[in-house]
C-alpha positions in Angstrom: 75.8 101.3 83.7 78.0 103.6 85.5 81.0 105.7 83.6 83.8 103.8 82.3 86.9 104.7 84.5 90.4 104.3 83.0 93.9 105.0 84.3 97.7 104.3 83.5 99.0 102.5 86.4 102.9 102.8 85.1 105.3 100.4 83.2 103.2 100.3 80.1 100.1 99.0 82.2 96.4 100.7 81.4 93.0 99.9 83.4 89.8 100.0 82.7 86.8 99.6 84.8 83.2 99.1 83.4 81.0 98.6 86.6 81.8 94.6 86.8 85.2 93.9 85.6 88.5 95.6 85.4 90.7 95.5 82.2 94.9 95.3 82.5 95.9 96.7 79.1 99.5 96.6 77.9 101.3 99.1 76.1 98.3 101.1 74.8 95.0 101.9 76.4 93.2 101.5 72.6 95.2 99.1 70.8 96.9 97.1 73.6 99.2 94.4 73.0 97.8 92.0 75.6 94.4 92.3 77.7 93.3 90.6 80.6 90.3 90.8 82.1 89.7 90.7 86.3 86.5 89.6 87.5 84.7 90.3 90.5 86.1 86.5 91.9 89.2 87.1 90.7 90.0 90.7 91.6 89.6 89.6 95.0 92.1 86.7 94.8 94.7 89.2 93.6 93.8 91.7 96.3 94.6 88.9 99.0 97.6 87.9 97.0 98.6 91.6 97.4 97.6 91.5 100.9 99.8 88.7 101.3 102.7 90.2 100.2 102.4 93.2 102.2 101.9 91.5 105.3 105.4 89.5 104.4 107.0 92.7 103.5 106.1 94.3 106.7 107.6 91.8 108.4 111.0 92.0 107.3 113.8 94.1 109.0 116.0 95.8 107.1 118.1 92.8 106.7 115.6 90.8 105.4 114.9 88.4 107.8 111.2 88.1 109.3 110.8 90.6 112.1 108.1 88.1 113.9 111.1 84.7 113.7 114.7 87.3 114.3 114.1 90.0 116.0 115.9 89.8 120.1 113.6 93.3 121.4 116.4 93.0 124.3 119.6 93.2 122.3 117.7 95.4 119.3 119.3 92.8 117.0 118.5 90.5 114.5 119.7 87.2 115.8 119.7 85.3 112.6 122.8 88.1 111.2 123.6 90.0 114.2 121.8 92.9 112.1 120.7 96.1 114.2 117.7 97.3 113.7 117.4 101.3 112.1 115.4 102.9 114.6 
């Protein structure tokens, strides 16, 4: 079994990896108040869900309207707002 690999990730949330699953620890890596534990499966659900998000969030222009649905290339506007775009 490989070394167990721990880190804070920030705002109170700890991880732990043992070589299958990762470990989401709140509020203290050796007595936390809540655990969950990510399988294999369901570590990669929460990577595409991450993915997802991402992909949305790059997207958006500054105004916060999608990019791919707003954007006039011509005008350098966002034609939902009228928004120009911060070059």
């Amino acid at each position: 079994m490989p070394d167990v690999i721990e880190e804070y990730l920030g705002d109170g949330l700890y991880a732990k990896y043992d070589g299958f699953q990762i470990a989401l620890m709140a509020n203290d890596p050796h007595v936390p108040s809540d655990t969950v534990y990510l399988d294999p499966h369901v570590f990669a659900a929460l990577q595409k869900f991450v993915d997802r998000i991402a992909a949305a969030e790059n997207d958006k222009l500054p105004c916060g309207h999608s990019k791919t649905a707003s954007w006039d290339p011509f005008l350098n506007i966002c034609v939902a707002c009228g928004v120009e775009k911060n070059s």
